[in-house]
N, C-alpha and C positions, 0 to 999 in steps of 0.2 A: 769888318763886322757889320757896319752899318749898310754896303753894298749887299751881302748877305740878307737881311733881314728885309732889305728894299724887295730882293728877289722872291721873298717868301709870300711878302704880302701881296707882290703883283701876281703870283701865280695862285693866291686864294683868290684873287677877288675873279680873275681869269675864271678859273672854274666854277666858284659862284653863279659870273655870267651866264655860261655854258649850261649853268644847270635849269635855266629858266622851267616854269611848267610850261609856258606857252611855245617854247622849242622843242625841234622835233631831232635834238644831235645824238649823237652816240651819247656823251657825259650825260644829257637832257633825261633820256631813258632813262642809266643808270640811274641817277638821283632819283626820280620817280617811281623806278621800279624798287629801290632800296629801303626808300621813303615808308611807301605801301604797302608792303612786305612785313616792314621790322616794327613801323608805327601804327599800323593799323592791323592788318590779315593776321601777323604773328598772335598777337595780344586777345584778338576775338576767339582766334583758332586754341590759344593755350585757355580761355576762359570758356568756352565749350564744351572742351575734355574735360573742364575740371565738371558741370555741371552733369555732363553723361554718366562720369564717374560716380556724382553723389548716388543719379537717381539709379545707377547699378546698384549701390552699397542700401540702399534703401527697399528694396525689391526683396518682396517675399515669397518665398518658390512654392510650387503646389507638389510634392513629389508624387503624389499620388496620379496622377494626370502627366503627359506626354507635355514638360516644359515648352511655353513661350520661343523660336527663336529668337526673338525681339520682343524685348522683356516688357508686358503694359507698362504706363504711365502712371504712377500716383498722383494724382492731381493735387492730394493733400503738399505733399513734397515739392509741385511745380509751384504752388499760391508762394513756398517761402523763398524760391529760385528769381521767382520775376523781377529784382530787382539785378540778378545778376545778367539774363538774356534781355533787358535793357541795357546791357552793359557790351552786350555782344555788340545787340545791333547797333550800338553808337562807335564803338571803336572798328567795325566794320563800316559802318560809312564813311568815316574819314578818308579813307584811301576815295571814294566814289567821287568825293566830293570835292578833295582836292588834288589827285592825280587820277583824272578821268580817264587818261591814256595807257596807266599803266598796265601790266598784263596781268596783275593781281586783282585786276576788277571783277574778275566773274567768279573768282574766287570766294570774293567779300560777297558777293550776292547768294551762292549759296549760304553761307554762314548766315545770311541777314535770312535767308527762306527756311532753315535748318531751327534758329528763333523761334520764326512765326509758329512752324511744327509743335518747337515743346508746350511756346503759349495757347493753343489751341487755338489759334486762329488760320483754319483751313483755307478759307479763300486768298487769303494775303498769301500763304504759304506756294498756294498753286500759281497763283500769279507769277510770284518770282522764281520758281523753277521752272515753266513757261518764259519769262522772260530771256533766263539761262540759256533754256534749249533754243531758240528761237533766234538768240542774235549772238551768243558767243561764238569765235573762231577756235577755242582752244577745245579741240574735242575730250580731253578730259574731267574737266570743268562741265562739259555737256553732259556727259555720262552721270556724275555725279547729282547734277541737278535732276536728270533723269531717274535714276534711282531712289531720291529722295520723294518725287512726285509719287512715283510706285507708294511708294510707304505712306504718303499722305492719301492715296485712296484706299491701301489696307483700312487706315486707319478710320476712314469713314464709311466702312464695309461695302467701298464702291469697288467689286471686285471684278466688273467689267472694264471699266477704266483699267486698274490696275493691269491685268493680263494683257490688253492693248498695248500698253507701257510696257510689257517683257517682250510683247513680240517686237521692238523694236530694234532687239540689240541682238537677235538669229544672225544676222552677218555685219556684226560691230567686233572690232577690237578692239580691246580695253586692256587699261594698263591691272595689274593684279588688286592693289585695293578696291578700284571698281568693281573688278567679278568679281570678289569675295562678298563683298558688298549686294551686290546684283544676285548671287547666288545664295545667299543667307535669308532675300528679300522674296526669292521667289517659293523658296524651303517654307517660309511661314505663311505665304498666298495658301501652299497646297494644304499645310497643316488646315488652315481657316477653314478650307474646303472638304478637310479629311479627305484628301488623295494623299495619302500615307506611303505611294510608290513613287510619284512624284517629288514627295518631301524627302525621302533616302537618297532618290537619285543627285535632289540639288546641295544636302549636306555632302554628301560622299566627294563632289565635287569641291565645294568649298572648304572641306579641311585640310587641303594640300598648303592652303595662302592663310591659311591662321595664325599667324606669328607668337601671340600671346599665350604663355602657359596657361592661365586658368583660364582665357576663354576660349583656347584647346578642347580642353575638359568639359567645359559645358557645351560645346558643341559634338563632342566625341557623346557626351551621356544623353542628351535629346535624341544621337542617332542610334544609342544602346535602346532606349526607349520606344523607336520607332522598331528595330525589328523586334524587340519582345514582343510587340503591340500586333507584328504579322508573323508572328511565328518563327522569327530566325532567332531562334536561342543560340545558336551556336557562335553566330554571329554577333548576337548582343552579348554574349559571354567576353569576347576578344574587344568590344569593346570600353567595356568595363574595367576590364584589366589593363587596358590601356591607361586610362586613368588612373588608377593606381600606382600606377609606374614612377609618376607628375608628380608626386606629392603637390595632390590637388587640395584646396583647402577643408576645411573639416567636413563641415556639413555636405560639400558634395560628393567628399571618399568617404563619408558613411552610407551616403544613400545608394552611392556605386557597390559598396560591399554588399548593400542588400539587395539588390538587385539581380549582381554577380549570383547570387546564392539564390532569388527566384527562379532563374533561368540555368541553372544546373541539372545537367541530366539527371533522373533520376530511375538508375537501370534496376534497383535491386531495393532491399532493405536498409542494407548498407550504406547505400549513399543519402537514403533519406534520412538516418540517424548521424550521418556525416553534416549533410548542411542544417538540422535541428541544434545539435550541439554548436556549431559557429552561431547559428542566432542566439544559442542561451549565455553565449560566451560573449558577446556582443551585450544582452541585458544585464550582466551580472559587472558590466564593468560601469565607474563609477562617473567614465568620462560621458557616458550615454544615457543617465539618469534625464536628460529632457526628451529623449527620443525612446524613450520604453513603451510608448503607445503604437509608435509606428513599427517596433521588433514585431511585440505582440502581434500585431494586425498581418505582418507576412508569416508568422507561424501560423496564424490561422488559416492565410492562404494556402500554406503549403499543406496543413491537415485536411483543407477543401482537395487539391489534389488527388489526395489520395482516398477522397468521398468519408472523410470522417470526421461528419457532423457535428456530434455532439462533442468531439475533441476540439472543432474549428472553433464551436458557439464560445467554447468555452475559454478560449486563448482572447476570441473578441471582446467576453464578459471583462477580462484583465486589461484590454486594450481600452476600454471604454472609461474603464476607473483610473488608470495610468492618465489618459488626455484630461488633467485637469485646468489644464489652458490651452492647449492648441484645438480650439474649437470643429476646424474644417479635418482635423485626422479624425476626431468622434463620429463627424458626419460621418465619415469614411467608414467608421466601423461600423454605426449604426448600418448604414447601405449593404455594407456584404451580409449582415444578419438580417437583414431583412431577405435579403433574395435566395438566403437559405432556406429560411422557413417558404420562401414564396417557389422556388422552381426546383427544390428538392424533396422540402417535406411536405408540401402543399397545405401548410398550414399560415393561412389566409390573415386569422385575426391578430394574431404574432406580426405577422407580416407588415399589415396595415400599422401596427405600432410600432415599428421600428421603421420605416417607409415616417412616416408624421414624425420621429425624432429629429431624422434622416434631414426632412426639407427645413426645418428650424433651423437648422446649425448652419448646412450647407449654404454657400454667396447663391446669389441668385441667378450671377453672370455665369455657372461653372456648365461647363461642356456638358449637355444631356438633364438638363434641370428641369426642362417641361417634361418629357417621358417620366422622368421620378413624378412627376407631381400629379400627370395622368393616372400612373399604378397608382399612386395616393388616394387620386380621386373614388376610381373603380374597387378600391379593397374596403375603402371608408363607404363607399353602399353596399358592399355586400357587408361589412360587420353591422352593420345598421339593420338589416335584413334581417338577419340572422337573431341579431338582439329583440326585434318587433315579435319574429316569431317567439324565440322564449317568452318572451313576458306576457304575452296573449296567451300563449299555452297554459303557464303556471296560472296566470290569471282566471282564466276558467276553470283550470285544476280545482284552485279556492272557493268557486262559485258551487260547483258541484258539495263541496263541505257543509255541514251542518254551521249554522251563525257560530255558536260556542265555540267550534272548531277552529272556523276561522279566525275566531278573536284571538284564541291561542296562539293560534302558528304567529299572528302579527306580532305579538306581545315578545315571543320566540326573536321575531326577526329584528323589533326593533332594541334585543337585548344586545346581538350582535354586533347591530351597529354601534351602539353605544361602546361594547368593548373595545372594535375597531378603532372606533376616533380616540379611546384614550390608549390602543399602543401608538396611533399615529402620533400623539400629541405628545410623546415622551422618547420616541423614536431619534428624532433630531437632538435631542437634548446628551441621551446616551452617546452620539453620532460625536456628539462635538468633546464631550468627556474624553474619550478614545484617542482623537485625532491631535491630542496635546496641544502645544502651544506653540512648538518651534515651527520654524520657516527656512527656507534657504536663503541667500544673501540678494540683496537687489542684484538684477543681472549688469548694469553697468559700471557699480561698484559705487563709491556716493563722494568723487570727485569728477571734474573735467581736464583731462592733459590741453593745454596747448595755452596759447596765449590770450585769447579770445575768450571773454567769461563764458561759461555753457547756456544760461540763458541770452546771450545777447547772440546766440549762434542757432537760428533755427530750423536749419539742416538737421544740425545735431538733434536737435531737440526732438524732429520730426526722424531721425532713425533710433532713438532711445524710444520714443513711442512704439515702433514695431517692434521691437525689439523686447518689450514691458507685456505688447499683445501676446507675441507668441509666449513666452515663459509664464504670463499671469492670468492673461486672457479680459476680456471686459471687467474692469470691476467698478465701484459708486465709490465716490469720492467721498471718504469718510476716514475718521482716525484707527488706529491699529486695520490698515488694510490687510497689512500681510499676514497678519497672526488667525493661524486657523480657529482659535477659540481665542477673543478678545476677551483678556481678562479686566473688569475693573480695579479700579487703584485700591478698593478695599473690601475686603470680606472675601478675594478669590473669588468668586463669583465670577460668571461671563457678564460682562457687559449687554449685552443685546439680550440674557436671559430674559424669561419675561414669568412676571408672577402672578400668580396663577389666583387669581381672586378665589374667594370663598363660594362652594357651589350650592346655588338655588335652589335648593328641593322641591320648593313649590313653583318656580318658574319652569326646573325641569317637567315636573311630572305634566305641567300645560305641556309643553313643546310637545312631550309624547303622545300626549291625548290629543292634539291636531296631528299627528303625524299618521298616528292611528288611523283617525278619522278618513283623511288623506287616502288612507290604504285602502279602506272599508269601501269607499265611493270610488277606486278605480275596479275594484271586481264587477262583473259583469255578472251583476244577479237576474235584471230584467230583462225581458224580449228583447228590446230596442239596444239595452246594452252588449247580448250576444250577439246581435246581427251588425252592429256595428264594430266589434272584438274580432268579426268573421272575415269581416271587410279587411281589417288589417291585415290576418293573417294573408289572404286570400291575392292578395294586392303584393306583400314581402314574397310570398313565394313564387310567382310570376316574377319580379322583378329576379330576386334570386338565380331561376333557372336559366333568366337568358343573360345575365353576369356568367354563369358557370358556363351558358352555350358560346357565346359570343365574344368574350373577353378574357375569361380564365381558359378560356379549350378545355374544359372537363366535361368531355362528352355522357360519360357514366353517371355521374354527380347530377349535369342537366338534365337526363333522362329520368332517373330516380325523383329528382326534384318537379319535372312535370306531371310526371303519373301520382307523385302523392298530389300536386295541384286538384288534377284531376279526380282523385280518389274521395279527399276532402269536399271539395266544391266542383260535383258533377256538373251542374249549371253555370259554372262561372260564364261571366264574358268574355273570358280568356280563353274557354274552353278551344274555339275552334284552333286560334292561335298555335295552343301548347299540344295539339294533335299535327297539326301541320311543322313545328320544330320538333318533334318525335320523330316525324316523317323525314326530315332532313336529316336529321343523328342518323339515323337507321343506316340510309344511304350512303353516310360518309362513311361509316364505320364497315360496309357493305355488307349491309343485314337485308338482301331482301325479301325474307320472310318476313320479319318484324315490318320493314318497310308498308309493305303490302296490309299487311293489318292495320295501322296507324291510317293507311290512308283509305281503306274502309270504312273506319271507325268517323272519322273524319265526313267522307261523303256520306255514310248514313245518318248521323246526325246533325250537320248542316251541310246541306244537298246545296244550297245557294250561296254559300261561303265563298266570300274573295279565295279564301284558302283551300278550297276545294275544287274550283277550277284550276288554279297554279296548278294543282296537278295534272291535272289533264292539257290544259294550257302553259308550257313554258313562259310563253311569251303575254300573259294575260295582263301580266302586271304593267309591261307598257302600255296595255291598249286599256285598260282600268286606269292609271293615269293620265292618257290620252282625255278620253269618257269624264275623268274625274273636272280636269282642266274647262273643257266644254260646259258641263254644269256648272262652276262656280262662273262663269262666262252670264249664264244665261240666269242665273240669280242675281249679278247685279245688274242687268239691263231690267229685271223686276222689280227690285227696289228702288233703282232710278225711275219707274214709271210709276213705282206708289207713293213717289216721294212727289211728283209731278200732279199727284193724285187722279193718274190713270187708273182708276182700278180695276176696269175691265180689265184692259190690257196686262194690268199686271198679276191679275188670275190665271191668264192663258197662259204663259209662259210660264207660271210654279205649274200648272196641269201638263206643259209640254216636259218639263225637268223631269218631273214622276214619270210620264212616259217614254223619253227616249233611252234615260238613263237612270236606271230604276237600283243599280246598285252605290248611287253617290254616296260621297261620305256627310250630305252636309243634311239629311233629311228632317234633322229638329229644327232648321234653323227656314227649310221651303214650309215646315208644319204651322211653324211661329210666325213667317210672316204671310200664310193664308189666313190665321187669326186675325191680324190685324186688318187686312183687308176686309176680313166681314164683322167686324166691328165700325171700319167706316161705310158699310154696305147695307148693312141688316140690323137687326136689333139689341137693345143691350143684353137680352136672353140668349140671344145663339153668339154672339160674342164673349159672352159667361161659360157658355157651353164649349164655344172652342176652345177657349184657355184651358178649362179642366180635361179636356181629351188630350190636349198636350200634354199636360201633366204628368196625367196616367201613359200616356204614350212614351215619353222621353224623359223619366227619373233623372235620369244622368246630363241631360244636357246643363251646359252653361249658364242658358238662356231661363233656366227654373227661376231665376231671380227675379228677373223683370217680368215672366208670367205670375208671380207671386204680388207682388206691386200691383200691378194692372187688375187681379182683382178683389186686393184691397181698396182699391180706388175705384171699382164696380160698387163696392159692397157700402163705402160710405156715400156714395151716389143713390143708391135706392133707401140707406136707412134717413137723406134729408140733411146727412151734415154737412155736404158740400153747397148745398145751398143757402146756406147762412151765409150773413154778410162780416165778412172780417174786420176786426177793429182798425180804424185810420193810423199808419203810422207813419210817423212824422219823417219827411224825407228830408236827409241831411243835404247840407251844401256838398258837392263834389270839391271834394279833396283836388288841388290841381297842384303839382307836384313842380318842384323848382329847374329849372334844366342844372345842369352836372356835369362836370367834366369825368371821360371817361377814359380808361387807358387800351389800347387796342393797337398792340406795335407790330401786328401785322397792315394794318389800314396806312394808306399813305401819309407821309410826314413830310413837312418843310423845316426847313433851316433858318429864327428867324433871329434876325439883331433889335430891339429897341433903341431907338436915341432921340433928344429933345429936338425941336424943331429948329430951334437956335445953333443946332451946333455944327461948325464952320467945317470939322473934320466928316459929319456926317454928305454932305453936300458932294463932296465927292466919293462916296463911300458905293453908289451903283454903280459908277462907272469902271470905278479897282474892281470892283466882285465883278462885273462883264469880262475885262479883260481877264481877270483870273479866271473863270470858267471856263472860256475857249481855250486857255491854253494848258487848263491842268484836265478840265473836267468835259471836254469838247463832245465826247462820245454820250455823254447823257442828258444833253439834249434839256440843261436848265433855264431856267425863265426866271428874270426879277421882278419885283413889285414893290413899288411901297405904296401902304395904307396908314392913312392917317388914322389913329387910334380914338387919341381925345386932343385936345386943343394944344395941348403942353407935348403931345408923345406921338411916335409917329412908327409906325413897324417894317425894316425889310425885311420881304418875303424869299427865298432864296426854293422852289420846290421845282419839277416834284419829285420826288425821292418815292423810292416802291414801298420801302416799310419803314422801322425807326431804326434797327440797325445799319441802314447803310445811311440813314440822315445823320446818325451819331458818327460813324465815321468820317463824314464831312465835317462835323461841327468839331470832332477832332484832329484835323487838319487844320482847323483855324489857327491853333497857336505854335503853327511853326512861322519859321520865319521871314517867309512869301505868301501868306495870308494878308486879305485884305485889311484887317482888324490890325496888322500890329503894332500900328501906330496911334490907334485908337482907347484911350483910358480915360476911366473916369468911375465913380457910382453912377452917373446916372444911366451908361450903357449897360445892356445886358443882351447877351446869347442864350437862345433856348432854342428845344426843338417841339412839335407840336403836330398832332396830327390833324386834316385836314378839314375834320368836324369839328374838335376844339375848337381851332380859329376861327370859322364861323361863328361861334360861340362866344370865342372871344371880342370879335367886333361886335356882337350883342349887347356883353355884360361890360365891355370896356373897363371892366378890371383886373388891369394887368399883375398887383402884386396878388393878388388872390389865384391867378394862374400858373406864378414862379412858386406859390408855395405846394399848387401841387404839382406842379412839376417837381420841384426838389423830395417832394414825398416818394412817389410813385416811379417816377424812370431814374435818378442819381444814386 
C-alpha cells in the first residue's frame, strides 16, 4: 500500500514538473492550453454571452422601419453592464498574462477588444483587433477579430474603412460562424447605405448558418421586410410564414402576421375583405390590447391602397388614440396622415399640422428625419403665408367699415372667444369624468423572481424601464401615476382638479376693453397703415407662389397665385420676377402661347430686367454673375482707397462700376458710399444733398439707417449742439481681471506627479518614468521635466500629449502594476493632468491646491 501511494505521488509531482509554463513539452502545452481555456477564455466567453444576451432582451424594435441587423446599443443599459466587461477583460487576461504560449491567446484578445466595443471605447477596440489580425497564426481567431473591426467602423459610420475590411475576405475561407458573422455584418453596412439589394443578397446567404430559433426569425423577418421594402410581396409573403412555422416569440409573430397580411395579394374585393377581417380579428382579441395602435395603423394602410382616404384618416384618427404610450407608432401615424392630406389631397395646412406632430414624437436618430423636418419647414411658410394673407384681408375688410360697425363685429369676436376658452376650460374636466378611474396592471407585475433583490439588479431595473416606456410612455414622477383620474382621498373629487376661483367682472370687462383696443389699432384705417397692410400682403403672396412653384410643384396654384400678385400690386418689385416664373410655368407645362405672352408682357414693361434678357439670353445668368462678381471686386478696392482716404481715386472706380456694369446688384451701397466721398470732399450742403437723394433713390436699402444717422448728426451740427463742450466724466480705474484657469481638453496636456523635495522615493522617480516610457510608450516621443514649484514642492512633468483624452489615458495606466508610482504613497504625492497653459499658469500663481481643486471640479 505504501509502495502504491509512493508511485502516486512520484508521478504527480513528475507531471507537475512537466507542466512548467516555461517548458515547451507535450504535458507543458496541454497544462497551458487547459489552464487558459477552462480558467480564463471559458469564463470571459460565458460572461459575454451572458451580457450580449441582456443588451438583446433590452432592445426595443421599431417595426415600423426595416429592423437593425445588429441591434444599436443602449448606452443607458451598457453604464449598468461595465462592471461586468470589467470582468471580461480581466478573466481574459489571465490566460495573456500567465500562459502567454497558449493558443487561447488570440482568443482572449478578441474577447478583451469585443469589451473595449461595448465600452465605447473605439480606439482601444481597433487597436486590439489590429493587433489580432496582424500577428496571430490561427486564421480564425483572425477572421474574427477582422469582423469585429468591421463593426467597430459601422459603428463610427466610418464606412470607407468598413467596406475595405469586407473586401478582405473575397478569397478567405472561413469556418461558418465567421461567415455568418461576416455576412450579417456586411447585410447592415448595405442597410446603413440603403443598398437594400445588397442587404437581401448577404441575408439570403447568412440564413443557411443560423443555428438559433429566434434569431432565425429575426433574421428571416428583416429579410421579409427588405423585399416588402422592393417590392417582392410574394417573397416577403413566404417569408413571413416562415416564421410562423417557429413559434417565434410573441411580439415578433405578431408583427409577422401583420406584415404577412400587408403583403397579400390583393386580386379582388374578396381578398381585401379577407385580410380586413384577420386585422379586426387580431384587434378584437384581448392578447393584442397593447398593439391596437399598430392594427389600426396597417388597416389604414391598407384603406391608403386602395385610395380610400377618408376611410384611411379615419382608422389613423383610432390609431392615434389607441398609442397612449407607444410614443414612436403615434409618430408613425401622425406621418402617414400628414402625407395624406399633403400628396393626395393637397391639403397643405392639415398637412403642416400633422408633419409638426409628427417631428415631436418621432427620435431624431430615425431614418429620414431631416426630409420630415424640411416638409415641416416649407408647409410651416406656406401656412404662415396664407395666414398673413387672411388677416390683412379681413383686416381691411374692417377698415373699409363704418367705426360703429367695427366696434360690433369686435365685441362679436371677442364674445366668441370668450365662449371658446370656457368650453376649452371644461373640456378636460368632462375628458377625465368619462375616462374612469381604472388602469391595467403594472406590466412587470409588482415582484422580482430570482435570488438577487430587483433593486440590487440594474439590468433588471434597466429592462423594466423599457418595458414601463413602451406600455406607459413618459410620465412625472408623482402619486396615483397610473390612475387615469386621480381621485383624492376625500369628497371623490380629482385630485389635480383645479378650482375655479370667483370671476372678476370688473377685471374682466378691462381685459376686454384692452383687447378691443388691441383690435381697433391693428385695422388699417390710415394711409401709412394700408400701405404698409399692402406690403404684407404683397410680400406672403410672392413668397406663396414660389412655395407652390418650387417646392410644392403646383404649377396651377403658382400660376393663379402670381397673376393675383400681379393683379393686386401691378408695381410691385416683384413684378418682373413673377412675369419671368409665369414664363417658366407656361414652358414646362408647354403652353407656348401663354409662354409667348408672359414674356412680352415681361420685355414691355421692364425692357432691362435681368429677367428679360434670360430670355433672350439662356446663358445671361452666368455672365450676370460673372459681371456681378467683378463689381463687388471693384467696390472694395473703393472702399479700401476711401478708407486710405484716396478720394479721388475712389470716385473713379464707383464712376467705372456704374459704367462697365450697370446692371450690379449692389447700386445703393456704389450711391452710399459716393455720399460719403463728397462729404469728405465738398460741403456739408451737398453732402446733406446726397444722403437725401439716396434716400429717395433707395427706400429699400439696408443702408437707410445709417443715411438716417448721418443726417441727424448733419442736422445737430448746424443747430450748434455738437459744439458744446461735454460735461467731464470721471474715468474709472481699468478694471484688470485676474488670470484663470481654463478648461480646453482639445489643447495639449501633460501628465504631472507632485512630490516634496525631501522625498527619497521621488529621487528616483525620473529615471522609472524614462525607462518606462521607452519601453511602453516609445512611439510617442515623451519628454520629462521637473520644475520646482515652491520651496517645499516640486512638479514632474511627463508631456506632451496631443489633447487631454489621450493624457488621461496615460495617467490611467499609472495604477497598474508596472507603473512608475506604484511604489509611491503618501498625501503628500498627487497625480493630475493639466494643460499646457495651466501650467504656465501654474508656475505663475504656484498655488498648487487651488489648481487640484479645479482640476477635481472640471475634468474628474
Amino acid at each position: 500500500m505504501k509502495l502504491t501511494r509512493f508511485f502516486v505521488y512520484f508521478l504527480l509531482l513528475g507531471l507537475l514538473a512537466g507542466c512548467s509554463s516555461e517548458k515547451n513539452g507535450p504535458m507543458s502545452r496541454a497544462f497551458r492550453n487547459l489552464n487558459a481555456r477552462f480558467n480564463g477564455y471559458f469564463l470571459a466567453r460565458e460572461k459575454m454571452l451572458e451580457i450580449e444576451n441582456k443588451l438583446a432582451a433590452a432592445n426595443v424594435n421599431d417595426y415600423n422601419r426595416i429592423l437593425d441587423v445588429l441591434p444599436p446599443i443602449d448606452t443607458t443599459v451598457l453604464r449598468t453592464l461595465q462592471p461586468d466587461l470589467d470582468e471580461v477583460i480581466k478573466r481574459a487576461s489571465f490566460p495573456i498574462a500567465r500562459h502567454p504560449k497558449s493558443k487561447w491567446i488570440d482568443d482572449c484578445y478578441v474577447l478583451i477588444g469585443k469589451a473595449r466595443y461595448y465600452q465605447g471605447e473605439e480606439a482601444e477596440a481597433i487597436k486590439t483587433f489590429r493587433y489580432v489580425q496582424s500577428t496571430s497564426k490561427d486564421p480564425n481567431a483572425k477572421h474574427a477579430a477582422l469582423v469585429w473591426l468591421m463593426r467597430t467602423y459601422l459603428r463610427a459610420k466610418d464606412y470607407d474603412n468598413a467596406s475595405s475590411i469586407s473586401e478582405l475576405f473575397r478569397n478567405e475561407r472561413m469556418n461558418e460562424d465567421n461567415g455568418r458573422e461576416l455576412l450579417l455584418t456586411r447585410a447592415q453596412l448595405a442597410s446603413e447605405q440603403n443598398n437594400l439589394p445588397d442587404m437581401i443578397a448577404n441575408l439570403e446567404n447568412a440564413l443557411p448558418f443560423v443555428e438559433q430559433r429566434d434569431e432565425e426569425s429575426r433574421v428571416r423577418f428583416i429579410l421579409g421586410q427588405a423585399y416588402q421594402a422592393t417590392n417582392q410581396d410574394a417573397k416577403a409573403y413566404e417569408q413571413f410564414s416562415q416564421i410562423l412555422k417557429k413559434r417565434p416569440p410573441y411580439e415578433l409573430g405578431f408583427y409577422s402576421k401583420l406584415n404577412q397580411a400587408q403583403v397579400t395579394e390583393l386580386k379582388d374585393a374578396t381578398d381585401q375583405d379577407k385580410v380586413e377581417g384577420f386585422l379586426n380579428n387580431l384587434a378584437e382579441d384581448e392578447k393584442n390590447r397593447e398593439y391596437l395602435d399598430k392594427i389600426y395603423y396597417d388597416l389604414a394602410r391598407l384603406e391608403l391602397k386602395q385610395k380610400q382616404y377618408p376611410a384611411s384618416l379615419e382608422y389613423l384618427g383610432k390609431s392615434t388614440k389607441a398609442a397612449t404610450s407607444n410614443r414612436t407608432q403615434k409618430a408613425y401615424s401622425y406621418l402617414l396622415a400628414g402625407q395624406i392630406h399633403y400628396e393626395h389631397l393637397q391639403q397643405y395646412k392639415l398637412a403642416q399640422a400633422y408633419y409638426d406632430s409628427t417631428l415631436q414624437l418621432l427620435p431624431q436618430n430615425t431614418l429620414g428625419y431631416e426630409e420630415l423636418a424640411d416638409r415641416r419647414t416649407v408647409l410651416t411658410a406656406f401656412t404662415q403665408q396664407l395666414e398673413i394673407i387672411r388677416t390683412e384681408d379681413s383686416l381691411q375688410a374692417l377698415a373699409q367699415l363704418p367705426a360703429a360697425e367695427r366696434t360690433l363685429r369686435i365685441a362679436q369676436q371677442l364674445e366668441k372667444e370668450q365662449q371658446a376658452l370656457t368650453a376649452a376650460e371644461s373640456a378636460p374636466a368632462a375628458a377625465r369624468t368619462s375616462a374612469g378611474t381604472s388602469g391595467p396592471p403594472p406590466a412587470g407585475g409588482f415582484g422580482a423572481a430570482g435570488g438577487t433583490w430587483y433593486f440590487d439588479n440594474p439590468v433588471a431595473m434597466a429592462g423594466a424601464r423599457n418595458d414601463f416606456l413602451r406600455v406607459w410612455g413618459e410620465r412625472p414622477l408623482q402619486d396615483n401615476w397610473r390612475r387615469t383620474t386621480a381621485l383624492s382621498m376625500s369628497g371623490g373629487q380629482p385630485a389635480d382638479a383645479t378650482v375655479r376661483p370667483a370671476v372678476d367682472s370688473t377685471a374682466l370687462a378691462t381685459a376686454n376693453a384692452q383687447k378691443q383696443e388691441a383690435y381697433l389699432q391693428a385695422i388699417p384705417v390710415t394711409v401709412e397703415q394700408r400701405q404698409a397692410s399692402d406690403k404684407k400682403v404683397e410680400e406672403a403672396l410672392f413668397t406663396l407662389a414660389n412655395i407652390y412653384q418650387q417646392r410644392l410643384r403646383e404649377p396651377e396654384q403658382a400660376t393663379k397665385t402670381f397673376q393675383q400678385l400681379l393683379q393686386r400690386f401691378p408695381n410691385s418689385v416683384h413684378a418682373s420676377e413673377a412675369y419671368y416664373g409665369l414664363y417658366l410655368i407656361a414652358q414646362a407645362q408647354k403652353q407656348p402661347e401663354q409662354a409667348a405672352q408672359f414674356a412680352k408682357a415681361l420685355k414691355d414693361r421692364f425692357p432691362n430686367s435681368k429677367y428679360s434678357r434670360l430670355i433672350d439670353q439662356p446663358d445671361f445668368l452666368n455672365q450676370f454673375t460673372a459681371e456681378n462678381a467683378a463689381a463687388h471686386a471693384l467696390y472694395d478696392s473703393a472702399y479700401q482707397l476711401y478708407d486710405e482716404e484716396k478720394y479721388a481715386l475712389a470716385s473713379a472706380v464707383l464712376g467705372e462700376i456704374s459704367q462697365k456694369y450697370p446692371g450690379n446688384d449692389i447700386p445703393d451701397q456704389v450711391t452710399f458710399l459716393q455720399a460719403l466721398i463728397t462729404g469728405r470732399t465738398q460741403s456739408p450742403a451737398a453732402f446733406k444733398s446726397a444722403l437725401e437723394a439716396f434716400q429717395q433713390q433707395y427706400p429699400d436699402s439696408p443702408l437707410q439707417p445709417r443715411a438716417k444717422d448721418l443726417l441727424s448728426l448733419h442736422q445737430r451740427l448746424e443747430s450748434g449742439e455738437l459744439n458744446k463742450k461735454p460735461d467731464p466724466v470721471p474715468v474709472a480705474p481699468p478694471v484688470v481681471e485676474a488670470p484663470s484657469y481654463k478648461v480646453n481638453i482639445a489643447a495639449p496636456h501633460a501628465f504631472v506627479v507632485s512630490y516634496p523635495n525631501d522625498s527619497l522615493a521621488a529621487q528616483k522617480m525620473m529615471a522609472a518614468f524614462q525607462q518606462y516610457n521607452t519601453r511602453y510608450h516609445a512611439k510617442k516621443n515623451l519628454t520629462i521635466q521637473v520644475i520646482p514649484l515652491t520651496d517645499s514642492t516640486r512638479l514632474l512633468v511627463v508631456q506632451p500629449f496631443a489633447d487631454y483624452k489621450t493624457t488621461d489615458q496615460f495617467s490611467r495606466l499609472q495604477k497598474a502594476r508596472n507603473s512608475p508610482l506604484v511604489t509611491v504613497k503618501g498625501p503628500k504625492f498627487a497625480t493630475f493632468v493639466i494643460s499646457a497653459e495651466n501650467l504656465l499658469l501654474l508656475q505663475q500663481l504656484k498655488d498648487l491646491p487651488a489648481y487640484l481643486a479645479f482640476f477635481e471640479k472640471n475634468y474628474q
